[in-house]
C-alpha positions as CSV (number, residue, x, y, z in Angstrom):
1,X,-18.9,21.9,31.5
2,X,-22.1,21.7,29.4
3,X,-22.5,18.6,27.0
4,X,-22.2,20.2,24.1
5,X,-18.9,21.9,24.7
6,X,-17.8,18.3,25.7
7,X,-18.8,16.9,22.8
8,X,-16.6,19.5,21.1
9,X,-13.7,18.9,22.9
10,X,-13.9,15.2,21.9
11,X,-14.4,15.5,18.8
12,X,-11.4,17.7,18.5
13,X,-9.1,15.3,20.3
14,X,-10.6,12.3,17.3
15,X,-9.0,14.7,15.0
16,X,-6.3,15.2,16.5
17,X,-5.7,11.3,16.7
18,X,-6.4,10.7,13.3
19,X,-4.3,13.8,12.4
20,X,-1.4,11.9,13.8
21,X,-1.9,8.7,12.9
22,X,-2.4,10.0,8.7
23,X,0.7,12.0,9.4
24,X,2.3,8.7,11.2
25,X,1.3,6.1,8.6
26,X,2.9,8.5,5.9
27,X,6.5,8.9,8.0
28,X,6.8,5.1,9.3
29,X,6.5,4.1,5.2
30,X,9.1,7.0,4.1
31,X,11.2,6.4,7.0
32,X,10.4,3.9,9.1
33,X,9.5,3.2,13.0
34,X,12.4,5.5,14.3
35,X,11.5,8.8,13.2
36,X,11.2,11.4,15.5
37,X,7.6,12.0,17.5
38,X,8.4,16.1,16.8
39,X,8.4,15.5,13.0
40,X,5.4,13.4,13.2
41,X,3.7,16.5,15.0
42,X,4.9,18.8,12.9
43,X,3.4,16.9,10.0
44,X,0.3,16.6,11.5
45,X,0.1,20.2,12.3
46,X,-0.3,19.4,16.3
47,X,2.6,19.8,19.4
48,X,4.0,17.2,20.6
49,X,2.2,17.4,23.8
50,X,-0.9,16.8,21.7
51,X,1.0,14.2,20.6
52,X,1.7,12.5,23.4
53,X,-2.0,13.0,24.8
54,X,-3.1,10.9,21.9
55,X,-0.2,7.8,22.4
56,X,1.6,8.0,25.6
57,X,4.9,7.0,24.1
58,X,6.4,5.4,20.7
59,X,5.5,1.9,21.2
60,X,1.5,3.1,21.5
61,X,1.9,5.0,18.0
62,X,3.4,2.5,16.4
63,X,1.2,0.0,17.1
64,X,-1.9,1.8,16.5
65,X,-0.4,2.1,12.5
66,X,0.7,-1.5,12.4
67,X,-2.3,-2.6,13.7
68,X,-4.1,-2.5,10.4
69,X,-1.1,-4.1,8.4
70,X,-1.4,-7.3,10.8
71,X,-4.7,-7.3,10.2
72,X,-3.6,-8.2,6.6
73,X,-1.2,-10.0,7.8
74,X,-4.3,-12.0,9.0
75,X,-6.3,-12.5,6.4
76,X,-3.4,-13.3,3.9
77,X,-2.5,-16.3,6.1
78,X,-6.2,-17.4,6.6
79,X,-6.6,-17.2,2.9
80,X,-3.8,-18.9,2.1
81,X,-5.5,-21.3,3.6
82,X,-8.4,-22.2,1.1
83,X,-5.9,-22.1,-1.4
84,X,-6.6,-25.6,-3.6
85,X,-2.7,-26.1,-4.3
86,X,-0.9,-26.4,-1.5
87,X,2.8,-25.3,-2.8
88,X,0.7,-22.1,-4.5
89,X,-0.5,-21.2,-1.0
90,X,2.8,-21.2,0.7
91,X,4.9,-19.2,-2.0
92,X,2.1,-16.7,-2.6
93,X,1.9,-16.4,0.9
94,X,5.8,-15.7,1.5
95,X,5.2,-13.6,-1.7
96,X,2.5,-11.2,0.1
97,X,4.0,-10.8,3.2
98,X,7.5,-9.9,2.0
99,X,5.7,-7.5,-0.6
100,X,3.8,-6.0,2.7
101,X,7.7,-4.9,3.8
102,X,8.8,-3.5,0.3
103,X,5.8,-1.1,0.2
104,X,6.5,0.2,3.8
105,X,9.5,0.7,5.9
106,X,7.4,0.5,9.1
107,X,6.1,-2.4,7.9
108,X,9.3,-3.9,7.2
109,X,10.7,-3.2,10.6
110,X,7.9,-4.1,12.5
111,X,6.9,-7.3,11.2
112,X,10.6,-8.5,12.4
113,X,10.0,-6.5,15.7
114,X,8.1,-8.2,19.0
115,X,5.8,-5.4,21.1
116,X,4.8,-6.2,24.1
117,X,0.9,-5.3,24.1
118,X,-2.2,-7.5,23.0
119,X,-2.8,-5.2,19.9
120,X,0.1,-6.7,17.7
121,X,1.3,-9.8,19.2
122,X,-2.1,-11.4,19.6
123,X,-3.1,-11.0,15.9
124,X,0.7,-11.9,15.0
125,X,-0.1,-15.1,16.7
126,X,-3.2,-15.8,14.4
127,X,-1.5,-15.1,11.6
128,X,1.9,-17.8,12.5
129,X,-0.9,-20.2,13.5
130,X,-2.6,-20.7,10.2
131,X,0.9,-20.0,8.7
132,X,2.2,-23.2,10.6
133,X,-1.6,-25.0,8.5
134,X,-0.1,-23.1,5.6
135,X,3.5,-24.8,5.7
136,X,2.3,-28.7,7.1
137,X,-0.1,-29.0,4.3
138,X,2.6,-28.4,1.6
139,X,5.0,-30.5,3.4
140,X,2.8,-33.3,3.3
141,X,1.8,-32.5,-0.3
142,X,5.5,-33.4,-0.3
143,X,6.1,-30.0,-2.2
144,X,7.8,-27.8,0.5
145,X,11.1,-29.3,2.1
146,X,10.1,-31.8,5.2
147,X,12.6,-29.8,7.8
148,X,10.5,-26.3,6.7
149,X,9.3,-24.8,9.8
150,X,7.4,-21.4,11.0
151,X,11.0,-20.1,12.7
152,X,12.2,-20.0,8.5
153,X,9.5,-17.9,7.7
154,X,10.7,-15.6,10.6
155,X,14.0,-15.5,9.0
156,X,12.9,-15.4,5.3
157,X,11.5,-11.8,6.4
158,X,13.8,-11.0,8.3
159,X,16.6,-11.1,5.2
160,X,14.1,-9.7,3.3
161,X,14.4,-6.4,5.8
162,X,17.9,-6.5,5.7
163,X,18.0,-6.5,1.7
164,X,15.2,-4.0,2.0
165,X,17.4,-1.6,3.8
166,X,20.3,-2.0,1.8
167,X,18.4,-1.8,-1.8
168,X,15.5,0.3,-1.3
169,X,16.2,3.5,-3.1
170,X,18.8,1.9,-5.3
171,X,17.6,-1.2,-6.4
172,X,13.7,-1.3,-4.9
173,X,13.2,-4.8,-6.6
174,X,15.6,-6.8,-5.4
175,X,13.9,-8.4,-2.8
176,X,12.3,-10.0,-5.7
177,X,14.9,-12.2,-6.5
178,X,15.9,-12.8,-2.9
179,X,12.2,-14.3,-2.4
180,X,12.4,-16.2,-5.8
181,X,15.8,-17.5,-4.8
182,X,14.2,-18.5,-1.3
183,X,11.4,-20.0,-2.7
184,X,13.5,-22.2,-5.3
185,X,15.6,-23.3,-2.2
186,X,12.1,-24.7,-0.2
187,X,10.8,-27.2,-2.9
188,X,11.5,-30.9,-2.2
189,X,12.3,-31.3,-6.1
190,X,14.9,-29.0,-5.5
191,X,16.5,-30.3,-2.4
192,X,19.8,-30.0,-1.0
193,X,21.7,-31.0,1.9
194,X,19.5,-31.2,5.3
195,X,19.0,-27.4,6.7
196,X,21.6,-26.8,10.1
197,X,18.9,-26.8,13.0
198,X,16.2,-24.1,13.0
199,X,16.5,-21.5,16.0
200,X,13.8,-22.1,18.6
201,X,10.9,-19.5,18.8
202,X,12.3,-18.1,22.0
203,X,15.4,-17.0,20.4
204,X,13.5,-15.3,17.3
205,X,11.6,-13.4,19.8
206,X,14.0,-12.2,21.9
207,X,15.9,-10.9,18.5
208,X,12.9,-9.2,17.7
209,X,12.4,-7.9,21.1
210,X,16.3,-6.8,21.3
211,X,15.0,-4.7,17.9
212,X,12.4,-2.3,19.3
213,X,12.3,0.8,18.7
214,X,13.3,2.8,21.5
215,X,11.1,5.5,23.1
């Protein structure tokens, strides 16, 4: 096979890709991470052994479109960061994430959802690292409650998710008042009775895990 014609060919399967992904990105927002592969290749004007040339199986896909999310994911948290006030940084940062899930299903799903390959978790682990900076500085500001931790964030979106599926067409701002609600419940001049203990990081993940989207 000459170069040129090779050249052809891969430039024909980037299309394809990109094909895909546009048509994925579009069905994971509408309809989350469990739509079927044959609509996304219908979409994309492809068969779905094109399809699965491209992305070997659902996990692949997926993570490919999410990838760009957790990028934001990412830079939110580092940002949040160099935020002067340290109670401003936290809630705009639970703000931004939990606004990520309201504009996409995927999103919504797979921020609660562990994959097993480097191209999610390792940025995932970024972002809870300077979101663990994020919560200790307003704790010792002495604005966030003392017995905050990471594993609450974890849980804050993952009620956000379930409110998310229940309200979405109905009543798409809800989640608004859930986070404001949240948030209210976090400061230290609005304390209550000490939280029950937090669940341990192993057992978020293996929830998450346990929520995967099957192939």
């Amino acid at each position: 096979m000459d170069a040129c014609k090779r050249r052809g060919l891969r430039r024909d399967a980037e299309i394809n890709r990109e094909r895909i992904m546009t048509a994925a990105r579009v069905a994971f927002r509408e309809r989350g991470l469990d739509v079927p592969l044959e609509e996304i290749a219908r979409r994309a004007e492809v068969n779905i052994a094109t399809l699965y040339r491209r992305f070997p199986d659902r996990e692949a896909l997926i993570e490919a479109i999410l990838a760009d999310h957790m990028a934001d994911f990412v830079e939110a948290a580092e940002a949040a960061e160099r935020t002067d006030d340290p109670w401003e940084a936290f809630a705009e940062l639970v703000e931004h994430i939990c606004g990520m899930q309201a504009a996409d299903q995927g999103v919504t799903e797979g921020f609660t959802v562990c994959f097993p390959g480097a191209a999610l978790e390792a940025p995932r682990a970024r972002a809870m690292a300077a979101v663990e900076r994020v919560i200790e500085r307003a704790r010792r500001a002495g604005t966030l409650r003392p017995d905050f931790t990471g594993q609450d964030l974890m849980l804050i979106m993952m009620a956000n998710a379930g409110v998310l599926g229940s309200t979405r067409g109905a009543a798409p701002q809800a989640w608004r008042r859930l986070i404001a609600l949240i948030l209210g419940a976090c400061r230290t001049d609005r304390l209550g009775p000490p939280l029950p203990p937090a669940p341990s990081t192993a057992d978020l993940h293996a929830a998450m895990s346990s929520a995967r989207p099957q192939r």
